[in-house]
DRENPA-3360 file (N, C-alpha, C; in nm, 2 decimals, always signed):
BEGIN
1 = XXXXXXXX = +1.86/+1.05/-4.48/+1.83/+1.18/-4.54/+1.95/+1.27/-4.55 ~ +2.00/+1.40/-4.68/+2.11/+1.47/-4.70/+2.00/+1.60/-4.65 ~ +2.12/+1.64/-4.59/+2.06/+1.79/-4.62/+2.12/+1.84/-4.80 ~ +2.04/+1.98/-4.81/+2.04/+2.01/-4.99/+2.19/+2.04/-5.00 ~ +2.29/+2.10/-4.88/+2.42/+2.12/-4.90/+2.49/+1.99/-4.99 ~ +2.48/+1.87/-4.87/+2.52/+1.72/-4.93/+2.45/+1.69/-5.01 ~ +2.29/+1.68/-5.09/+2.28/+1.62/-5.16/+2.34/+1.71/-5.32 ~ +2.35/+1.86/-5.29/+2.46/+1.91/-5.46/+2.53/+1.85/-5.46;
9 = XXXXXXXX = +2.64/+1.81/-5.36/+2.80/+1.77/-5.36/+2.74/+1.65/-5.42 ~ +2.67/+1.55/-5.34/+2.69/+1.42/-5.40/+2.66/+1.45/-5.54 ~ +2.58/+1.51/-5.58/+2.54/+1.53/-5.73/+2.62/+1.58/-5.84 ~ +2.68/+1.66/-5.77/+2.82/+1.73/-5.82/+2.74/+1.87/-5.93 ~ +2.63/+1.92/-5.83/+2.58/+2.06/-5.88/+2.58/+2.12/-5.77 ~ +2.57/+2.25/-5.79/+2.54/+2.35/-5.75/+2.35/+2.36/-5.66 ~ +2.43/+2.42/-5.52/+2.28/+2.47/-5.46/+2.16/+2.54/-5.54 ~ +2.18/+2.63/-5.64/+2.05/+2.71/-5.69/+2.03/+2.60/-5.84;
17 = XXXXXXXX = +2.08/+2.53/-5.83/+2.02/+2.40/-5.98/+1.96/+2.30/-5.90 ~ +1.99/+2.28/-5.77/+1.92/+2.16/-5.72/+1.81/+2.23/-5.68 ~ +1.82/+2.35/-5.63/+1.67/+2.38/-5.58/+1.55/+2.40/-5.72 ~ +1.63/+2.48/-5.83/+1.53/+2.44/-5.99/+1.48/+2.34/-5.99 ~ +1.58/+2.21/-5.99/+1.47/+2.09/-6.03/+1.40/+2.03/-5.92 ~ +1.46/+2.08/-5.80/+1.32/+2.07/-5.66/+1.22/+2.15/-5.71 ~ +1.21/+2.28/-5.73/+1.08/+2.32/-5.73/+0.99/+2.26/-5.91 ~ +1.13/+2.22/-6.01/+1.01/+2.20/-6.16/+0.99/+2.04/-6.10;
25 = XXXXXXXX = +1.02/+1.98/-6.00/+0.98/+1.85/-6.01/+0.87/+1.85/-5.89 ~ +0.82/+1.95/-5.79/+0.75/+1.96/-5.71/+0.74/+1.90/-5.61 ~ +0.93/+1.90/-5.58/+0.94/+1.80/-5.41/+0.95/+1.91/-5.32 ~ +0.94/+1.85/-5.20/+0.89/+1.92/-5.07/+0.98/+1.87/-4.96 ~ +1.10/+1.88/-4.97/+1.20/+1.88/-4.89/+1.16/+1.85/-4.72 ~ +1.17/+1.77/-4.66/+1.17/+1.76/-4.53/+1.25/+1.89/-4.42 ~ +1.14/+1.94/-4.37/+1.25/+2.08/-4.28/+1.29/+2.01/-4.15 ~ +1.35/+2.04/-4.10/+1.43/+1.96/-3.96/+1.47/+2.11/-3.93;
33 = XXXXXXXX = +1.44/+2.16/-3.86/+1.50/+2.32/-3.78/+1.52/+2.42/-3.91 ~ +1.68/+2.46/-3.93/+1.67/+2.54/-4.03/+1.72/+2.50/-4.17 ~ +1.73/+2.32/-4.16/+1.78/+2.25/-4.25/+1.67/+2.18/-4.33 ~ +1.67/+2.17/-4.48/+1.57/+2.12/-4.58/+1.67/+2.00/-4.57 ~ +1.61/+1.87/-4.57/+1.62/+1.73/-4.62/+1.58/+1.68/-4.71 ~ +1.64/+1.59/-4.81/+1.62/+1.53/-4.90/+1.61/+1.34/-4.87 ~ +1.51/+1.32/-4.88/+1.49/+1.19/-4.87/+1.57/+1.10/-4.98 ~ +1.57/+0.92/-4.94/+1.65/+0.87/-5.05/+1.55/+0.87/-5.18;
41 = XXXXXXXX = +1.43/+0.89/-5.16/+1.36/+0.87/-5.22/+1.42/+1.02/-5.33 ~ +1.31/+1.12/-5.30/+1.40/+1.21/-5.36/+1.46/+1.26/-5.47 ~ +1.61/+1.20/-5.38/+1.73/+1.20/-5.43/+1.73/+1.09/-5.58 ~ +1.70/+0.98/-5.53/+1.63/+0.89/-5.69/+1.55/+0.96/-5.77 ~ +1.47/+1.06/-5.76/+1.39/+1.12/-5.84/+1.47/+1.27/-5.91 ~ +1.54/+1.26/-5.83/+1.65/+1.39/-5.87/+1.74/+1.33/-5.96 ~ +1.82/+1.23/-5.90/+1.90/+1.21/-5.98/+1.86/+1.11/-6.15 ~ +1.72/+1.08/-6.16/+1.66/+1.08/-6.26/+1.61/+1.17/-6.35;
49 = XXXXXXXX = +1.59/+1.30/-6.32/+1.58/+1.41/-6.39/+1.72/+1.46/-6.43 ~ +1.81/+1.43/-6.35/+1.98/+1.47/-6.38/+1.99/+1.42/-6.51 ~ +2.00/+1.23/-6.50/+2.01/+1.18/-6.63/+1.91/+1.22/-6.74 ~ +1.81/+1.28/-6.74/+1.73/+1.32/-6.84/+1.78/+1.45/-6.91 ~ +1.84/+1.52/-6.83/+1.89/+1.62/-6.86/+2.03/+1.65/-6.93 ~ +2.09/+1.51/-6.94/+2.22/+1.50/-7.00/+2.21/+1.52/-7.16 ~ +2.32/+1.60/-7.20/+2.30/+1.66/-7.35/+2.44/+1.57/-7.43 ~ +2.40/+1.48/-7.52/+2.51/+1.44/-7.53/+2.59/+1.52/-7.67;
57 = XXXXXXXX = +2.72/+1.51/-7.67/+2.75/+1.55/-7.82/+2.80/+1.48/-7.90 ~ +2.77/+1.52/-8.05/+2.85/+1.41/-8.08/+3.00/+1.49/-8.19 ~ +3.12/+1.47/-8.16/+3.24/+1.56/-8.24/+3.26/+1.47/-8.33 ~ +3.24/+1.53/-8.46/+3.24/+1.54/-8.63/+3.40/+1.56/-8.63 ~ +3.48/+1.46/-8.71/+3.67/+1.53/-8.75/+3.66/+1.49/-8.87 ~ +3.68/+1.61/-8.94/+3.70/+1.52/-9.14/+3.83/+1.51/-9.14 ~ +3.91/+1.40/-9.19/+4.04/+1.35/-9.24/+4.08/+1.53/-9.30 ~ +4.25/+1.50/-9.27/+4.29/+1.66/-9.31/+4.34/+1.62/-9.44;
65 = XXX = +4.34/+1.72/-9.52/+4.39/+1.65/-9.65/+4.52/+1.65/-9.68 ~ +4.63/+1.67/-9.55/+4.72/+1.64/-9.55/+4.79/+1.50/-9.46 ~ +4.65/+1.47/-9.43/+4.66/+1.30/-9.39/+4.72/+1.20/-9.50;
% end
C-alpha cells in the first residue's frame, strides 16, 4: 500500500487531482493513523482513469511556400 503523498509522485500528479479522481471514482482510501493508503488495487483503477483521461493532439504543418 502508498500513502496518497507516494501514490501522486508515482503518478507524476499532484495531491488535489488525485484526490478528484479518488472522490469521482468513489475509492475509500485505507486510513492507518493520520495517513490515507492506497491499495495496489486502487492504484490500477486510478491509474486507468489517468489513461482515460489522456488528450491526445494531433499538430497540423502546411509546407511553407518557400519550401
Amino acid at each position: 500500500m502508498f500513502t496518497t503523498t507516494k501514490t501522486a509522485a508515482l503518478l507524476g500528479i499532484g495531491k488535489p487531482r488525485l484526490y478528484k479522481i479518488i472522490d469521482k471514482l468513489r475509492l475509500e482510501p485505507v486510513e492507518q493513523g493520520r495517513s490515507k493508503l492506497i491499495t495496489p488495487e486502487m492504484l490500477e483503477i486510478i491509474q486507468n482513469e489517468l489513461g482515460a483521461q489522456v488528450i491526445s493532439c494531433l499538430l497540423y504543418t502546411s509546407p511553407s511556400p518557400r519550401d
